[in-house]
N, C-alpha and C positions, 0 to 999 in steps of 0.2 A: 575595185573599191578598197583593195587590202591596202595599207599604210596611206590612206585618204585621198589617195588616186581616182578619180573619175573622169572615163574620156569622153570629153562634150567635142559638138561640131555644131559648126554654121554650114548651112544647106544654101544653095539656091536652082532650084529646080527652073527647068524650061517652061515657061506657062504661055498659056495663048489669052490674051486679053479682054475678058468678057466671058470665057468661056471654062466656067464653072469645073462642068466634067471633067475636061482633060487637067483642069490643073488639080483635083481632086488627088487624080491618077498619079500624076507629075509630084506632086505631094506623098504619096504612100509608098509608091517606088524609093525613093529618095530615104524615104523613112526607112525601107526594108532593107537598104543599100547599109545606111548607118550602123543599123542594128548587126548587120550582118560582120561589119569592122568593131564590131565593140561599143559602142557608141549609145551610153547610157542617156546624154541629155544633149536635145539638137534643137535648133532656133534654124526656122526658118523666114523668111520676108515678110513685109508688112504687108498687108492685105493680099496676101499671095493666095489666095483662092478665091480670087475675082481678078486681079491684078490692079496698082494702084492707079494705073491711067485710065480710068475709065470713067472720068469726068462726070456729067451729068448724067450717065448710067447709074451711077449711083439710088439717083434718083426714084429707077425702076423698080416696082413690084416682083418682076420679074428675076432679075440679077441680084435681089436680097436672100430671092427665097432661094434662088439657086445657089448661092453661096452656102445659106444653113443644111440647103440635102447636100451639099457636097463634106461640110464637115461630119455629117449626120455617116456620110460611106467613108470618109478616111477611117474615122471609128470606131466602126466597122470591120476595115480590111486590114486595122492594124491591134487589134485588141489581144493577140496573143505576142505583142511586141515588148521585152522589160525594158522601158524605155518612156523617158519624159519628154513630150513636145509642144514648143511653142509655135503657130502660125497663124498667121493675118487673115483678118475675113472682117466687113464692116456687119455691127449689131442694130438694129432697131430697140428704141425702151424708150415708151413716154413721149412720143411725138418727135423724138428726138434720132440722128444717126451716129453710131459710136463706129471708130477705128478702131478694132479690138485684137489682142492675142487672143487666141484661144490656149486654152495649156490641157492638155490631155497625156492618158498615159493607159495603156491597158484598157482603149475601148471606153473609157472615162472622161467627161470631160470635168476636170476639177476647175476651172471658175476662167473666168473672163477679164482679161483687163484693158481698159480702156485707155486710148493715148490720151494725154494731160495738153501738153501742150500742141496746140493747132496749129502751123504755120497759114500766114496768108501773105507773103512779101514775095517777088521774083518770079518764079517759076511756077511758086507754092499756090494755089487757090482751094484748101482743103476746108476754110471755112463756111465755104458755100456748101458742102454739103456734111459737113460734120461739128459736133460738140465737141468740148470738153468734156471728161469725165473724171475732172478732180476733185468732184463732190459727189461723187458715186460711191457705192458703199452702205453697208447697217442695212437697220430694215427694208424692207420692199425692193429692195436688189438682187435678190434671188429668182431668175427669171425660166419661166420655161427653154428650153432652148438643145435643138439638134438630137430633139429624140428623151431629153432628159428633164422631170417635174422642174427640179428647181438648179440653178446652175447661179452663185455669185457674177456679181456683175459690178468693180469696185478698183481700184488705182490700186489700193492700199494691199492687196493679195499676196504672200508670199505660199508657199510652197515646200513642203519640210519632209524628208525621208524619213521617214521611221528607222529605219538600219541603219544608218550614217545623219545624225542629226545637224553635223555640220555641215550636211550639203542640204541647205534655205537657196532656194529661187527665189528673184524676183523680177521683174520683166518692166521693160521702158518699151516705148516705142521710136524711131527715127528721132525728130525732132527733139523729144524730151530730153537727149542727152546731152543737145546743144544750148538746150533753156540754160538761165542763171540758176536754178534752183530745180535741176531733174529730179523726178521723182525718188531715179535710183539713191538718194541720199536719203529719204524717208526708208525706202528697201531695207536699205545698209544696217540702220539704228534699229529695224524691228529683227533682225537676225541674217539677212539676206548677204551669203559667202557666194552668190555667184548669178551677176545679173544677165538677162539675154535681152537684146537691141532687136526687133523685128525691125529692118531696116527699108526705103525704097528710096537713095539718096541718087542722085543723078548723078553724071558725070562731069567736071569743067576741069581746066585744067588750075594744078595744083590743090583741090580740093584731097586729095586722095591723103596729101602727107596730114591734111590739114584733122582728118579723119581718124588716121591711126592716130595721131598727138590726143585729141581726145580721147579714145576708147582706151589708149594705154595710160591716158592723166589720172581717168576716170577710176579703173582699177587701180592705180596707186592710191589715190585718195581717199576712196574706200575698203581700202584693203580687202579686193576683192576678186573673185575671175569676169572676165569681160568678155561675154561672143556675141557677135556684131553679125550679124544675118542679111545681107543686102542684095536687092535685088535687081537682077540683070538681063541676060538673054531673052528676047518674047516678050521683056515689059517694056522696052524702047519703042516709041510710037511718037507722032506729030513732031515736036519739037526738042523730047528730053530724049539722052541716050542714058543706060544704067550697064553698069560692068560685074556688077556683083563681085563686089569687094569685100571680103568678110574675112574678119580679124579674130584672133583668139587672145587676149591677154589676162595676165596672170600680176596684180599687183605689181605694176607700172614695166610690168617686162612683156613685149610680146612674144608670143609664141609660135604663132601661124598667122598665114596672109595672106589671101588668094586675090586677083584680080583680070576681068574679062576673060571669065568662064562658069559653066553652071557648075553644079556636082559639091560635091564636099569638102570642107577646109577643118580638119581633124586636131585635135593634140589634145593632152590629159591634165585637168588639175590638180592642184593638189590643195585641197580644203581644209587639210588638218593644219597645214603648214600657215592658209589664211588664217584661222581658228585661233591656231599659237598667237599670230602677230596681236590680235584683237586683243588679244588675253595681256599679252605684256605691255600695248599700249594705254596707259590707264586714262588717256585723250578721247578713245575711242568710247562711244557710248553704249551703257549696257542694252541689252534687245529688251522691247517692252514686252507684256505679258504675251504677246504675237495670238492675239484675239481674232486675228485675222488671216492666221495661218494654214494653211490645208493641205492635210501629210496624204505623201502618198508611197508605197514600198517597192523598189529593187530588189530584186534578187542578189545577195553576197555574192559576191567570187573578186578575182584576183584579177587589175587592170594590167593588160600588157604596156609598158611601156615605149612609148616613138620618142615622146618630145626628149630636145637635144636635154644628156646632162653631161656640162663641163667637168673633166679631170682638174682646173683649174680657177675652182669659183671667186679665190681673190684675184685674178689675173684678167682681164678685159682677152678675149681672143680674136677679135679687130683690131690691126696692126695698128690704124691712126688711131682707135680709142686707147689702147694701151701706150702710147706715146705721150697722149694726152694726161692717162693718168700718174704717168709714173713722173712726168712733170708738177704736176698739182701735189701727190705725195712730197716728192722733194720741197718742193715750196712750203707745204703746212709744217713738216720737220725741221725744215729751220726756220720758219717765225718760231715755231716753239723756244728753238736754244736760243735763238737770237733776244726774246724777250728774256728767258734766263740769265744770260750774260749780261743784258740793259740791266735789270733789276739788281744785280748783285753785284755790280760794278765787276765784274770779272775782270782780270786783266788779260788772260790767256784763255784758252778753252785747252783739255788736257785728252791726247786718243792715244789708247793701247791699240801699238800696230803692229797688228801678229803679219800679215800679207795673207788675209782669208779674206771671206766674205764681206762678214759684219763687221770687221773691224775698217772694212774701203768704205760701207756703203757709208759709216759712220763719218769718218774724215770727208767723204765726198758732202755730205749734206751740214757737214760744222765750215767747211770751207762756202759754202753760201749763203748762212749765218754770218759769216766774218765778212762778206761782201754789202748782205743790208746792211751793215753796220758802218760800212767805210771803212773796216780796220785791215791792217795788213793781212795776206794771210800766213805770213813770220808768226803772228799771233796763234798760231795753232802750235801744240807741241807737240809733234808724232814724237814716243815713246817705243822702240821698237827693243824687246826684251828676253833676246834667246835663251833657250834653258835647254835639256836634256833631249827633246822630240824636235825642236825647232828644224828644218831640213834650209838647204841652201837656197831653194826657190822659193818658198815664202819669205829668208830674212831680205834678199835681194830685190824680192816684188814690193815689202815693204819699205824698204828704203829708196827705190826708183820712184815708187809713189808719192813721200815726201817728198820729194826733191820735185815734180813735176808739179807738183800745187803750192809748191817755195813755203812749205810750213818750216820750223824749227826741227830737228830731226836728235832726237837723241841714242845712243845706242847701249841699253844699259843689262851686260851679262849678268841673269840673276843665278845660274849655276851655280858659283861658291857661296850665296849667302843660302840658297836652299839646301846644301848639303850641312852647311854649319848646325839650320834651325833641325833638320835629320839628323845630325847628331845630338841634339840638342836632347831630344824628343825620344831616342835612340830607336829611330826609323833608319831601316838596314836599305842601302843602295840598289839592295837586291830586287828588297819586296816592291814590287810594281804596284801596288795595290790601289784604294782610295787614298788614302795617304797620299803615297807620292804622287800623284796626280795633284790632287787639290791644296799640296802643298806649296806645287807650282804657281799655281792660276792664285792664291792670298797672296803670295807674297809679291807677284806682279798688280795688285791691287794696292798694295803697301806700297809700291815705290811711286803707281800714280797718283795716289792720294798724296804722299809727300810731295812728289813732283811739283804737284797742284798749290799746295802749300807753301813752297819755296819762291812760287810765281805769279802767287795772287790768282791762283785760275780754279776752275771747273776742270773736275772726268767726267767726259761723255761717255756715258755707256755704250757697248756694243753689244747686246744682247737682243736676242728677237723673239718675235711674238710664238714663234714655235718651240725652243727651247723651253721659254718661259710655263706654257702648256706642257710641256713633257720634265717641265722640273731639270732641265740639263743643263744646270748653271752649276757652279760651286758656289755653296751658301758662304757671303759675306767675300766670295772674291769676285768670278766676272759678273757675281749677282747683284753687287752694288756699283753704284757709280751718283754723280750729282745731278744729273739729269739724264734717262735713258731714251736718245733719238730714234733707236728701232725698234720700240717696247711691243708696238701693236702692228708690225710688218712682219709677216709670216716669211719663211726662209725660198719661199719658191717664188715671194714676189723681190725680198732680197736679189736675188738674182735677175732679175727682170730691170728693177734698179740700175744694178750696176755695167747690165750690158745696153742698158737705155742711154746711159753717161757714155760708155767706152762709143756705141755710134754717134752720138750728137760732139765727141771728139773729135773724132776721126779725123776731120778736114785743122782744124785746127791747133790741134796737139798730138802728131801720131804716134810718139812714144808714150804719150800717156796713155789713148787709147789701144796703145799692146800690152802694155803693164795691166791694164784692164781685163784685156780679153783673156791672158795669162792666168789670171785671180781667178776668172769664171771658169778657166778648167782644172783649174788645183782641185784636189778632192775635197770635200768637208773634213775637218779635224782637227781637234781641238791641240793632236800636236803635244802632248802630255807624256807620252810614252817613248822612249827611247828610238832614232830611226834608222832605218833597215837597211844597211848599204848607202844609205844616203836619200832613201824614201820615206816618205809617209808609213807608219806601220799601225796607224788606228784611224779609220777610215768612222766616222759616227753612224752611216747609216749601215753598218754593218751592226753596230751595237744597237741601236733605237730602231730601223727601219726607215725605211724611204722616204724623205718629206712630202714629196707629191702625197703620198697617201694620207700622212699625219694633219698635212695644212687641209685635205679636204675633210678628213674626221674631225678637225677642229671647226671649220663652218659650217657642218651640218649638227655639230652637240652642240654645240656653244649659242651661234647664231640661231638656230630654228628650233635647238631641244627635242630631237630628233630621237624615237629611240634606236637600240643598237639593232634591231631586226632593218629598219628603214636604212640606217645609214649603210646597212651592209648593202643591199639591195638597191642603191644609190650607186657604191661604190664600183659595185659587179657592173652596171649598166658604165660607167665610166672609163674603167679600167678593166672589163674584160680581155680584152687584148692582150693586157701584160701583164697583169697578176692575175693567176686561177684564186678562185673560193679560199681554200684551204691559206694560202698565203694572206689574203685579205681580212681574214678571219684573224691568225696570227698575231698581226701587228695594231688589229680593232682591241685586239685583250690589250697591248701591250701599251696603245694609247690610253684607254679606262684605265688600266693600274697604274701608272706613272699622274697621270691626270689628277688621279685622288689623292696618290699617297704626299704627291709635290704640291698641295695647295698653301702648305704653309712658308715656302718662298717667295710664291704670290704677296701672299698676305704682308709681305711688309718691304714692297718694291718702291724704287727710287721712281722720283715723277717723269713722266713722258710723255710723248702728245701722240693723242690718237687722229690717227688719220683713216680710219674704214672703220667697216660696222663692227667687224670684233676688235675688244679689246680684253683686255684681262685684271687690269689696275684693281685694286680694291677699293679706290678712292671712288670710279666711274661704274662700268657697265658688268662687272661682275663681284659679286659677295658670296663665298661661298668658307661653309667653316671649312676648318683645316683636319678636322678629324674627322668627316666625311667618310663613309661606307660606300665603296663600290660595288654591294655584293647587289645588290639587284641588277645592274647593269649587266654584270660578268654573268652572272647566272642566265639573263635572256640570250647571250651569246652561247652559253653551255648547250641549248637548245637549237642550234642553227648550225653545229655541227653536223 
């Protein structure tokens, strides 16, 4: 339960059809199995303790009452379990038969909810022997039931932990989630972070995909967790076969999937993280007075974590998804420049080509701007601008790269006019300092800007969304530009970028795609410092730290507002492998204090197109003042030493 972690499962236990007792049994086992994994909230099948094919048994005196002593002993045999559970059993009230969850928890049963919507088309004949209970609820619904005076009997039911208030149940049955208007949308709006589906969906073919598409739709739309409980083994009979297919999803992401087999389909949400999302969507409806809510308590402790977490949350790690996306990225980045250059009649578009990263991925994505456009791509002006750090293999990768995309190609040594404005300034050759450094990187700004000037064009920036976040730009040199195309692409998807371009090359340009692959193993560096034999001698993630680590401490502060205990504890399950604690720790301070101290570079960035959910603009998705205090952040991490 620590950082909002709760591990829920869908169950489907072995039941014998008709026969109460044993699925009783087959029920508490199942339950004890959970609990014994961790497994605070489990959803089991619909009508799974009688089982759903039992046709005009239903009907029986016999098979009702045996269903209620059979909840009346799960109960029972699981009352010293900390654990919430939902299972199927049909209710009698008012001359009437209801498809019910029961929801129990500690030998308790906390209320009853009835299915809404009834299927009667195909397969389905549920009408014949069941109501709707979408008017059930309020007075006179509180019914004797399994050993206990009064027990709610009502749709509208949510479910609320005392200890974790963010984790609100609320419960559908089968059918309802396929209705136009499933209950769980009423759940959602009274506070309900995490619905459970008692399911008994049969088998056809292609139904299965048809299944997860909803239960993963469902949790997106209600920004919510999703465990789908269906039922399988032992309920096949007559005509229908069931696989027990049970899904776990997490706001439109699944997480687990089991199919044709009993037993448990496990993984952990994370409530705090649905909670956040509600909070920032101001779409999202606030919970009404939850008059209808019935809290029940968990015992605290600390959820071990299974489910997968990516070292690479802006990166898809399905080879065709991320093929996919890094095409779609490229595409939204230059509609961007491409309307820039429409709207301003641009005549050129103007790229500082150092032969790194940002400055290819840049010229790669303005060269297909100048393609919407119909214009040459002559029209592009690579700028390529040695100075004092320049080494031979980035000036040569930058100039092979013009020439492979037929841009205009300039080559302009800024060396003597930087030692002029040092002498100017009376900055000594010697002192390596800020200074010379960023004395470099303005006046390469100054020559694009005139460039740009002289040719009727735009500088596209080449700056990216991780920099940007760690403030590692020089203010007013590679921090400005007329339109910034990598403003909100993180430097580990940068990469992905450009070695996406150098393969979909390959076949038809393979010197361009070697000039590529070249790019992507040069080191990062900005290339400012004098070089060593003819090497690189400032390597950046030796001064900031690793980006893998930085882009992921950016999607977890940024995007979910995570705090620093969480995202440490994110990290360590990610990156355990390759960075110990102590290092991860390290460069978490080193992101928080650059992060604050650099928000006033932010605050007054050239326009760019956002293409993923972070960005950093102060025009869009982030506002944050510039004189900002980090000390509560840094101070939680003082603590997790």
């Amino acid at each position: 339960m620590r950082d909002g972690f709760i591990k829920a499962a869908a169950g489907t236990p072995r039941i014998k059809v008709a026969d109460c007792r044993h699925n009783a049994e087959a029920c508490f086992n199942l339950m004890r199995e959970a609990a014994a994994q961790g497994v605070r909230v489990l959803a089991l099948p619909e009508l799974c303790l009688t089982g759903y094919t039992c046709g005009d048994l239903f009907l029986q005196d016999a098979l009702l009452r045996g269903a209620e002593e059979a909840l009346a002993t799960v109960l029972e045999a699981t009352k010293n379990l900390d654990m919430v559970t939902a299972l199927g059993l049909p209710v009698r009230h008012r001359n009437k038969l209801y498809n019910c969850a029961a929801v129990i928890s500690r030998g308790e049963l906390l209320g009853l909810v009835p299915k809404t919507h009834i299927p009667n088309y195909g397969e389905f004949h549920e009408a014949r022997w069941f109501a709707s209970g979408q008017d059930l609820g309020g007075p006179g619904c509180a019914i004797p039931f399994a050993g206990q005076a009064a027990v709610d009997l009502s749709a509208g039911l949510v479910f609320r932990c005392t200890e974790m208030p963010a984790l609100t149940i609320g419960v559908e049955i089968c059918e309802d989630l396929w209705a136009a208007q499933p209950p769980s949308l009423r759940l959602a709006a009274e506070g309900a972070t995490l619905i459970l589906n008692l399911s008994a969906s049969d088998e056809t073919v292609g139904k299965a995909a048809y299944r997860r598409e909803l239960a993963a739709g469902q949790s997106a739309r209600l920004c919510c967790g999703y465990v789908y409980a269906d039922a399988g083994e032992g309920e096949s009979t007559t005509d229908m076969v069931f696989t027990g297919h049970n899904l776990i999803a997490e706001n439109g992401r699944l997480l687990a999937e089991r199919r044709f087999a009993t037993g448990l389909t496990v993984s952990e949400l994370d409530v705090d993280a649905l909670a956040y999302e509600r909070r920032r969507m101001n779409t999202f409806p606030a919970a009404g007075r939850e008059t209808s809510a019935r809290d029940f308590s968990l015992e605290p402790g600390t959820t071990t974590l299974t489910r997968h977490i990516s070292a690479t949350p802006f990166i898809p790690e399905n080879g065709g998804e991320r093929a996919e996306r890094c095409e779609e990225i490229i595409k939204i980045a230059a509609l961007g420049l491409k309307q820039r250059l429409e709207h301003t009649g641009a005549k050129t578009a103007v790229v500082g080509l150092s032969g790194g990263l940002d400055s290819t991925l840049a010229i790669l994505i303005t060269a297909v701007a100048m393609k919407l456009l119909s214009r040459p791509a002559s029209d592009i002006i690579a700028v390529t601008m040695p100075c004092f750090g320049t080494t031979d293999r980035t000036r040569d990768n930058a100039v092979e790269l013009a020439g492979r995309l037929g841009a205009t190609l300039r080559r302009i040594d800024i060396g003597e006019a930087v030692k002029q404005h040092f002498k100017d300034i009376g900055q000594s050759m010697e002192n390596h300092d800020v200074t010379f450094e960023n004395g470099q990187a303005r006046e390469r700004t100054q020559v694009l800007m005139d460039i740009a000037n002289q040719n009727g064009g735009l500088v596209v920036g080449t700056g990216d969304l991780s920099e940007l976040a760690l403030g590692w730009a020089t203010y007013n040199g590679d921090h400005m530009s007329m339109y910034g195309v990598n403003a909100s692409i993180p430097k580990t998807l940068v990469r992905h970028l450009v070695s996406y371009v150098a393969g979909d090359k390959a076949e038809e340009d393979k010197r361009l795609s070697d000039v590529l692959e070249d790019i992507l193993d040069t080191p990062v560096s900005p290339e400012l410092l004098p070089a060593i034999e003819g090497r690189i001698s400032q390597r950046t993630e030796d001064l900031v730290g690793p980006y893998e680590l930085h882009d992921f401490f950016l999607y977890y502060i940024v995007r979910w507002a995570f705090p620093p205990r969480k995202v440490l504890r994110l990290a360590e399950q990610a990156f355990g492998r390759r960075y110990d604690r102590a290092t991860i720790l390290k460069w978490l301070r080193t992101f928080y204090r650059r992060f604050f101290s650099q928000q006033f570079k932010r605050s007054c960035l050239p326009d760019g197109p956002k293409v993923g959910s972070v960005t950093l603009s102060p025009r869009g998705d982030w506002r944050m003042p510039s004189d900002a205090s980090a000390r509560l952040w840094l101070e939680e991490l003082e603590g997790l030493e």
